[in-house]
PDB file of N, CA, C, O and CB in Angstrom:
ATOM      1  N   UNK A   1     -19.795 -33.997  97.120  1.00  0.00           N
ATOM      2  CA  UNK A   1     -19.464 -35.327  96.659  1.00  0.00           C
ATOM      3  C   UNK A   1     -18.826 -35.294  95.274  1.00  0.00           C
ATOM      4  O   UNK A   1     -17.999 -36.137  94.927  1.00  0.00           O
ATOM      5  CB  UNK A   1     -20.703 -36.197  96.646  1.00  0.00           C
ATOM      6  N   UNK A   2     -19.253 -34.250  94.461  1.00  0.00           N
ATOM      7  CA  UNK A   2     -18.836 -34.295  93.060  1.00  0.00           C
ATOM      8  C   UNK A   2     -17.394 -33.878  93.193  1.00  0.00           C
ATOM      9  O   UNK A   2     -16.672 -34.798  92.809  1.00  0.00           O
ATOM     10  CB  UNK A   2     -19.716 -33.337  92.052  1.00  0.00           C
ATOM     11  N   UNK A   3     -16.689 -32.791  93.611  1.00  0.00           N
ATOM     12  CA  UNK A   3     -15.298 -32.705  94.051  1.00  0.00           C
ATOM     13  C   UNK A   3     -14.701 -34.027  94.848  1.00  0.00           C
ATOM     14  O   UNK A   3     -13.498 -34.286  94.868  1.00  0.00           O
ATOM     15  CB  UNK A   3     -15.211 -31.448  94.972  1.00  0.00           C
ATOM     16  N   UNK A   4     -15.372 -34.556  95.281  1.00  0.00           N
ATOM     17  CA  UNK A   4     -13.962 -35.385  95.939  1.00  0.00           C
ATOM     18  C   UNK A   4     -13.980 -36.517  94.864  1.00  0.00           C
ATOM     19  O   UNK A   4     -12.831 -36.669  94.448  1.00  0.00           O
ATOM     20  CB  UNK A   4     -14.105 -36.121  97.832  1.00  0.00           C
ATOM     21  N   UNK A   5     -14.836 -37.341  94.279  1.00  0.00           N
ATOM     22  CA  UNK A   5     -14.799 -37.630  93.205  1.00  0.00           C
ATOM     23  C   UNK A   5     -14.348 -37.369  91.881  1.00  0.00           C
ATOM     24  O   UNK A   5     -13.878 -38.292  91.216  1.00  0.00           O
ATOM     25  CB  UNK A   5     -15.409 -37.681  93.228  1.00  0.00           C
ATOM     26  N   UNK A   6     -14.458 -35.949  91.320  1.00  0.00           N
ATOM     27  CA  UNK A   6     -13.352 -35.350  90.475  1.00  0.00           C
ATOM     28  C   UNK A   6     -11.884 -35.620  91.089  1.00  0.00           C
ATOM     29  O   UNK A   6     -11.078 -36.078  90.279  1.00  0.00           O
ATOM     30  CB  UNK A   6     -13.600 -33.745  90.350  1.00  0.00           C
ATOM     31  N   UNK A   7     -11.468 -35.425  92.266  1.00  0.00           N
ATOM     32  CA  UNK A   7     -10.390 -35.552  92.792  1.00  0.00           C
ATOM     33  C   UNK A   7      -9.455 -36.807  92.782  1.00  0.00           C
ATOM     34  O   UNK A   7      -8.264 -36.965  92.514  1.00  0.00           O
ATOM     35  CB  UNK A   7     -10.669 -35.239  93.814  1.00  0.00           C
ATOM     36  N   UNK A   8     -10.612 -37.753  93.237  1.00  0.00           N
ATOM     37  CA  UNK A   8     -10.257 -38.871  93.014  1.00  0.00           C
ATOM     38  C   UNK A   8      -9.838 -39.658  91.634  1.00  0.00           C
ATOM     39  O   UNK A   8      -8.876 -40.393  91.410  1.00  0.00           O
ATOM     40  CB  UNK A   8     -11.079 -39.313  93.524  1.00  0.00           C
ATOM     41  N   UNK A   9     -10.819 -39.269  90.871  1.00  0.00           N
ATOM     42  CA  UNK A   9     -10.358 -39.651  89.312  1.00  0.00           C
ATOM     43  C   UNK A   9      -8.845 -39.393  89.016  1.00  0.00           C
ATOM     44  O   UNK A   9      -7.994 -40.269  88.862  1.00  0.00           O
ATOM     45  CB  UNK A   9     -11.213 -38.712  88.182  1.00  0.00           C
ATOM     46  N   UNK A  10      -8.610 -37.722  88.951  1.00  0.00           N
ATOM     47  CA  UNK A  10      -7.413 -36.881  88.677  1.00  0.00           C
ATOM     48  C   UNK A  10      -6.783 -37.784  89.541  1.00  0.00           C
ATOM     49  O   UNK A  10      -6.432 -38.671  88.764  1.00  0.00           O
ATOM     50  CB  UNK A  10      -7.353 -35.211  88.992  1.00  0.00           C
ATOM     51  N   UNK A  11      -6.409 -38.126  90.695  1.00  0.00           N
ATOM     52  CA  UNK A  11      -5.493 -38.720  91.945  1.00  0.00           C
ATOM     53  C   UNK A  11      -5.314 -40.013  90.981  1.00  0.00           C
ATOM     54  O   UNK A  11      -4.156 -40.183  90.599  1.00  0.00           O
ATOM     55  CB  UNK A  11      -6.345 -39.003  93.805  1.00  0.00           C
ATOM     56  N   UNK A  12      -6.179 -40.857  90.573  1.00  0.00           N
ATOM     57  CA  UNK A  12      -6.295 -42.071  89.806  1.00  0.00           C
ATOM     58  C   UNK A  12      -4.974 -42.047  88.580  1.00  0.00           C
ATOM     59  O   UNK A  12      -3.957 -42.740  88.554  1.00  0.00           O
ATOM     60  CB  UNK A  12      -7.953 -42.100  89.100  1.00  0.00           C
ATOM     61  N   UNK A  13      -5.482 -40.871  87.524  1.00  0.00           N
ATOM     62  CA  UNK A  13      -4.851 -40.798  86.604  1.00  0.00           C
ATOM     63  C   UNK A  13      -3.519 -40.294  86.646  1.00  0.00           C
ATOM     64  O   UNK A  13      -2.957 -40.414  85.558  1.00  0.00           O
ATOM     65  CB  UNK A  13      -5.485 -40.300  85.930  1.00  0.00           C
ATOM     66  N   UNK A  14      -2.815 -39.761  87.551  1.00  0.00           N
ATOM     67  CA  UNK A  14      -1.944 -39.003  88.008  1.00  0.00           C
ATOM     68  C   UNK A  14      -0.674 -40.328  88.346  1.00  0.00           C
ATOM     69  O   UNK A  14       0.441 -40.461  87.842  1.00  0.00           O
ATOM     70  CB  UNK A  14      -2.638 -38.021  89.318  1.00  0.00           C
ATOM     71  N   UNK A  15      -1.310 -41.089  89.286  1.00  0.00           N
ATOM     72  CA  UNK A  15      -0.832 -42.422  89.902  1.00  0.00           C
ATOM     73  C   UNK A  15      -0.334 -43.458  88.553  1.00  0.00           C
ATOM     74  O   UNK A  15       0.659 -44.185  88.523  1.00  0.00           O
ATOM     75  CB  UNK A  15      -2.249 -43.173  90.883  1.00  0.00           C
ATOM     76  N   UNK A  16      -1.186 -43.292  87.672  1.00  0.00           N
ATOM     77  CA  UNK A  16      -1.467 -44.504  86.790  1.00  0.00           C
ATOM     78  C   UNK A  16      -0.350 -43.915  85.409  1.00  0.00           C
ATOM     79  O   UNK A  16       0.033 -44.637  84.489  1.00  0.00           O
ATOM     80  CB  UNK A  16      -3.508 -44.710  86.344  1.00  0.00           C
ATOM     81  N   UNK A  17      -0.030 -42.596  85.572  1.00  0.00           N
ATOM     82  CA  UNK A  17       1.035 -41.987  84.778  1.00  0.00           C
ATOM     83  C   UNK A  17       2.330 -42.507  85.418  1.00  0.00           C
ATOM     84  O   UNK A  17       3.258 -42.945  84.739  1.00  0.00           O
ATOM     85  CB  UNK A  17       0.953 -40.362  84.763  1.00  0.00           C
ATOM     86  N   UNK A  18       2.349 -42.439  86.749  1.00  0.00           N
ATOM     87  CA  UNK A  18       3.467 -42.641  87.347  1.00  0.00           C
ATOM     88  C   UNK A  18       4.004 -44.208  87.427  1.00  0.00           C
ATOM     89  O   UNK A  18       5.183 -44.509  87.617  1.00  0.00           O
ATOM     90  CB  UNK A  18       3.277 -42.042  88.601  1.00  0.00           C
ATOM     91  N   UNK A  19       3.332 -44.790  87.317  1.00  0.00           N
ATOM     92  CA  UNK A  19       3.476 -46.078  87.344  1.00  0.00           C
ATOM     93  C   UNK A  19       3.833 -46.717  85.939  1.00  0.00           C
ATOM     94  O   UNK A  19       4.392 -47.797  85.749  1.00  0.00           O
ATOM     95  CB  UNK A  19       2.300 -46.588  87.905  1.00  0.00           C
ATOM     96  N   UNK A  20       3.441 -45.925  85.120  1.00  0.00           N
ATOM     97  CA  UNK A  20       4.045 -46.383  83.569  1.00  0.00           C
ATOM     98  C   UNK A  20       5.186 -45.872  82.998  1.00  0.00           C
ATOM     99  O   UNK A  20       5.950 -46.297  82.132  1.00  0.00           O
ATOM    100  CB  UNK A  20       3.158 -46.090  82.513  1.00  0.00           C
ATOM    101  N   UNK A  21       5.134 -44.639  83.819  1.00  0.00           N
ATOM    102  CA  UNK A  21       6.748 -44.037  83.592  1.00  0.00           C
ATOM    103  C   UNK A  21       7.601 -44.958  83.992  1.00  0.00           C
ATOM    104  O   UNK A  21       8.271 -45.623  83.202  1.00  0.00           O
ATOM    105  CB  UNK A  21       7.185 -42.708  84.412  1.00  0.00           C
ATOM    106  N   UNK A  22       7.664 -45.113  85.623  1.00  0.00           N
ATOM    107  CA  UNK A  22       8.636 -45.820  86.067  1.00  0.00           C
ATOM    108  C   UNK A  22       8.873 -47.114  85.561  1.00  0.00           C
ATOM    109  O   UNK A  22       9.968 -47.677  85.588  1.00  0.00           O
ATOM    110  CB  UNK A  22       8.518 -45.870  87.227  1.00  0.00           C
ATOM    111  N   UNK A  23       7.506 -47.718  84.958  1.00  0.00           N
ATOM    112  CA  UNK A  23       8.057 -49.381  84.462  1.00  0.00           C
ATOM    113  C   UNK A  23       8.391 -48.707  83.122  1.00  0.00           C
ATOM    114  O   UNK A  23       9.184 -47.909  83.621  1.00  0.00           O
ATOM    115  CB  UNK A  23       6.696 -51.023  84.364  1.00  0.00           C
ATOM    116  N   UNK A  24       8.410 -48.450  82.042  1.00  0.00           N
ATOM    117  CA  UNK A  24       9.300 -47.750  81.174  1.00  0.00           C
ATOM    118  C   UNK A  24      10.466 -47.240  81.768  1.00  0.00           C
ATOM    119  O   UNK A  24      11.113 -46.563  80.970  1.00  0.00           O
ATOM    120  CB  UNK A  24       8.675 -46.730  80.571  1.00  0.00           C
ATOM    121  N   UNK A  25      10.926 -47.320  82.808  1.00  0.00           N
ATOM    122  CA  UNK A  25      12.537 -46.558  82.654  1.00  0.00           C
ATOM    123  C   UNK A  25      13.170 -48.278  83.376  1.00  0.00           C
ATOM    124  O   UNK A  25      14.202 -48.893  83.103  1.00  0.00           O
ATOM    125  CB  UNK A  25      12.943 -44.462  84.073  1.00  0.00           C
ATOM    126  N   UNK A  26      12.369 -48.522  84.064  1.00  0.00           N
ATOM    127  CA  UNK A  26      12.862 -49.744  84.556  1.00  0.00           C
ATOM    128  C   UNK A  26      12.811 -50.859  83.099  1.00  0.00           C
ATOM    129  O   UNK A  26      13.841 -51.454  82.783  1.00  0.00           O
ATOM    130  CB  UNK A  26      11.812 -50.240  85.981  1.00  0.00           C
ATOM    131  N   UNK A  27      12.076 -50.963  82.643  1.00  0.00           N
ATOM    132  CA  UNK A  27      12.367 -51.734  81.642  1.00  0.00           C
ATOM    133  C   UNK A  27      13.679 -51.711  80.339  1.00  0.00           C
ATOM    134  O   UNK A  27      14.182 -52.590  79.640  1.00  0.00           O
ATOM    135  CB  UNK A  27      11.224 -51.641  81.185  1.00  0.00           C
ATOM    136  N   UNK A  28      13.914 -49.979  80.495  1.00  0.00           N
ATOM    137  CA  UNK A  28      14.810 -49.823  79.368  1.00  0.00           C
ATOM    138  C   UNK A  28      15.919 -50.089  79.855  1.00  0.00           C
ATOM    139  O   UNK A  28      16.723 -50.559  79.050  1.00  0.00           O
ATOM    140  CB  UNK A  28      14.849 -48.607  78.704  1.00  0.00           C
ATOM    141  N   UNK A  29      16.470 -49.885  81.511  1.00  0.00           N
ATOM    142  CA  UNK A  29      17.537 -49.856  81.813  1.00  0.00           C
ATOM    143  C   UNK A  29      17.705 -51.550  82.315  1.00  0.00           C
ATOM    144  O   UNK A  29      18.802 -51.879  82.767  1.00  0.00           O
ATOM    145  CB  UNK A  29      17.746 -48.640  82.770  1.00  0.00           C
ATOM    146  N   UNK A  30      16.736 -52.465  82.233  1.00  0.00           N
ATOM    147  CA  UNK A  30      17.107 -53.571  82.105  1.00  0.00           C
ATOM    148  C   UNK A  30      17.475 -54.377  80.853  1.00  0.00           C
ATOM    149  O   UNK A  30      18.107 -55.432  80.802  1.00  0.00           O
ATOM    150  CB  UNK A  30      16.374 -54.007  82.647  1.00  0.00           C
ATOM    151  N   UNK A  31      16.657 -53.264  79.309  1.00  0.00           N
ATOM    152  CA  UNK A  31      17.546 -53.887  78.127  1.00  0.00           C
ATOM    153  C   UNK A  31      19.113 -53.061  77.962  1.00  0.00           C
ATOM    154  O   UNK A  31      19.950 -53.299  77.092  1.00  0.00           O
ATOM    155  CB  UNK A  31      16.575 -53.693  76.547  1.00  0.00           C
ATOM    156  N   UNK A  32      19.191 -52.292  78.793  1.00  0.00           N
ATOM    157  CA  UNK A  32      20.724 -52.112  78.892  1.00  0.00           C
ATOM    158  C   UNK A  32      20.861 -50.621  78.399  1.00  0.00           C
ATOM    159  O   UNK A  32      21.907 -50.251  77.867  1.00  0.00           O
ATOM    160  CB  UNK A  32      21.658 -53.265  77.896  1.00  0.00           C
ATOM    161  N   UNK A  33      19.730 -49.718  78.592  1.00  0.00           N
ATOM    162  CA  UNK A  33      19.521 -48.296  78.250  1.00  0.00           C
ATOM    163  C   UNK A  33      19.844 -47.040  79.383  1.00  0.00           C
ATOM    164  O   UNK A  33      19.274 -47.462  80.389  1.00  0.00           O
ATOM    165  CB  UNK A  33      18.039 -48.241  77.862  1.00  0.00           C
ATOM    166  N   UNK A  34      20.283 -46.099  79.639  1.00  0.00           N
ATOM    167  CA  UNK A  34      20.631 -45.443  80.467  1.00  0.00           C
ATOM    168  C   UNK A  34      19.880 -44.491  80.775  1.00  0.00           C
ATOM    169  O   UNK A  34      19.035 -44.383  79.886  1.00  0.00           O
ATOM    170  CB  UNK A  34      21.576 -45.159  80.289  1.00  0.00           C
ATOM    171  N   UNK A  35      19.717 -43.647  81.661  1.00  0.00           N
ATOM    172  CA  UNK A  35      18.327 -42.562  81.888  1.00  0.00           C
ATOM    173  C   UNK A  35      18.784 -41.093  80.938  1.00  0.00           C
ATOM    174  O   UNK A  35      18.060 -40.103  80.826  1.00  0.00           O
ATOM    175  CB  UNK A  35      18.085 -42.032  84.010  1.00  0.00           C
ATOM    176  N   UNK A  36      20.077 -41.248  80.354  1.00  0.00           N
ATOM    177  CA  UNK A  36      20.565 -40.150  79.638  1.00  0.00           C
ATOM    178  C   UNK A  36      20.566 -40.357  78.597  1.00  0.00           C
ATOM    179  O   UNK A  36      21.353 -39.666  77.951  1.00  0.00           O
ATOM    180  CB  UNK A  36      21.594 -39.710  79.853  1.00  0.00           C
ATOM    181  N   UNK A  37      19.704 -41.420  77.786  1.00  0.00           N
ATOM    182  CA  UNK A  37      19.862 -42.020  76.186  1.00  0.00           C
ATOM    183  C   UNK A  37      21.108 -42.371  76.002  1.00  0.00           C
ATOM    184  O   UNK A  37      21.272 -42.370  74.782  1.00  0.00           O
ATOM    185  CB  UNK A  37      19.540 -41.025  74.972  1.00  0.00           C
ATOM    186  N   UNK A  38      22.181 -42.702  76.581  1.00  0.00           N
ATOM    187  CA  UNK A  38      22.846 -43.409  75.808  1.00  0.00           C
ATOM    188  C   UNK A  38      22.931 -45.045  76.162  1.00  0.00           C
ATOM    189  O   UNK A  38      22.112 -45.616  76.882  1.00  0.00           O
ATOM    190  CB  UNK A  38      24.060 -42.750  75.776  1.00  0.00           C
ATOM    191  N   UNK A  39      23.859 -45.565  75.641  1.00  0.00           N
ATOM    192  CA  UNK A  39      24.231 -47.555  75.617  1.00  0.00           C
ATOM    193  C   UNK A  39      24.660 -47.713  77.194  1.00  0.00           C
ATOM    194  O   UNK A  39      25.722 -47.094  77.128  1.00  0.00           O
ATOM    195  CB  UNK A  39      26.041 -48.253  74.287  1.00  0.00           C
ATOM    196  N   UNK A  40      24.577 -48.053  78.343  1.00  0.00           N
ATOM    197  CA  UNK A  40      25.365 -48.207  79.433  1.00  0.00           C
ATOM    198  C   UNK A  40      26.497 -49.084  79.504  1.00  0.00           C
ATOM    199  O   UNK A  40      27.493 -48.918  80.208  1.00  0.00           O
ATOM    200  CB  UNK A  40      24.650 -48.507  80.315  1.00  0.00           C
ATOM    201  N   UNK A  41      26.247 -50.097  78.663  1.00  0.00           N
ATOM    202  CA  UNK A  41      27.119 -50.681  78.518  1.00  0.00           C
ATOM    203  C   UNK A  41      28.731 -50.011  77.941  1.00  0.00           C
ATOM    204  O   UNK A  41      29.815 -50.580  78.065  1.00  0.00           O
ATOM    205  CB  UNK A  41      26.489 -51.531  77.857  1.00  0.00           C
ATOM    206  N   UNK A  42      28.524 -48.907  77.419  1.00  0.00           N
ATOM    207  CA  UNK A  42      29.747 -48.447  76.741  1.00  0.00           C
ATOM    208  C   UNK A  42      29.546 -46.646  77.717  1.00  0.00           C
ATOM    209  O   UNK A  42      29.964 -45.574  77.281  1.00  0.00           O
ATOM    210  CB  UNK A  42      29.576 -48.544  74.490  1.00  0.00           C
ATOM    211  N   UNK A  43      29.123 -46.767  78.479  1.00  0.00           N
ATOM    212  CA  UNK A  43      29.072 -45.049  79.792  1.00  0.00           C
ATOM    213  C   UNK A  43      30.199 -45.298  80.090  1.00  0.00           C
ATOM    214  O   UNK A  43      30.882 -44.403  79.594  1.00  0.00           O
ATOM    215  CB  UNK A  43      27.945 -44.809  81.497  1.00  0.00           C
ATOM    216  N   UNK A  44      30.938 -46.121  80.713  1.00  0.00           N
ATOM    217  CA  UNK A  44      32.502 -46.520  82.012  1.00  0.00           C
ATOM    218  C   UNK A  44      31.137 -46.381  83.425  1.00  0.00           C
ATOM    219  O   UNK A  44      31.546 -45.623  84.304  1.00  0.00           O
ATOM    220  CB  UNK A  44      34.563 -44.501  82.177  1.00  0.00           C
ATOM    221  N   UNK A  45      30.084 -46.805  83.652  1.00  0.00           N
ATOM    222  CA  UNK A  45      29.663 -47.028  84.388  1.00  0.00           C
ATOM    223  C   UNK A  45      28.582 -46.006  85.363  1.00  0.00           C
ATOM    224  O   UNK A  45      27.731 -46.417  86.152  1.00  0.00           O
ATOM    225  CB  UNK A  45      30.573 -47.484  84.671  1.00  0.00           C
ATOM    226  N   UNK A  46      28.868 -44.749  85.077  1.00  0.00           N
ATOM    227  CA  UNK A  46      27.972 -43.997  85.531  1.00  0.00           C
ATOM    228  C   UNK A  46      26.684 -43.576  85.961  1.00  0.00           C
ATOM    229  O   UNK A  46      26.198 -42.761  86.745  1.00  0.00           O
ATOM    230  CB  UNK A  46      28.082 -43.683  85.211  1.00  0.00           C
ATOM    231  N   UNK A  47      26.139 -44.867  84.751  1.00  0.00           N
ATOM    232  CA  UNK A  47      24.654 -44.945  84.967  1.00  0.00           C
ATOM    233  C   UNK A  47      23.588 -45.686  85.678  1.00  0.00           C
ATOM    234  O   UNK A  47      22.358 -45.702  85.716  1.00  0.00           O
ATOM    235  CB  UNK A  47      24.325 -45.069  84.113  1.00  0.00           C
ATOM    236  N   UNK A  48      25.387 -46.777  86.656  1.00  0.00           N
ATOM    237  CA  UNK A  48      24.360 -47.290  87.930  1.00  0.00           C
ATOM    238  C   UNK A  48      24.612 -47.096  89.176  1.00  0.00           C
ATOM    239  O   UNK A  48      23.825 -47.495  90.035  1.00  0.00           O
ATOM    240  CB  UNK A  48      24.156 -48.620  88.021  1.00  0.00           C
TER     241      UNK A  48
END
């Protein structure tokens, strides 16, 4: 029981990384940020 429970935690925290990444990239590229650091607005379009 203690392993699948360790497991589960790790599975928890793993998920809960991923989910803040992605709303951080989604958020930047809705203030107009590109996944390569630069402005998108000034790429010629590449970055969508």
């Amino acid at each position: 029981m203690g392993t699948i429970m360790g497991t589960a935690v790790a599975l928890i925290l793993v998920i809960g990384c991923v989910v803040l990444s992605v709303r951080a990239l989604l958020r930047d590229r809705k203030n107009g940020k590109c996944l390569c650091g630069k402005d998108c607005k000034s790429c010629g379009g590449h970055c969508k």
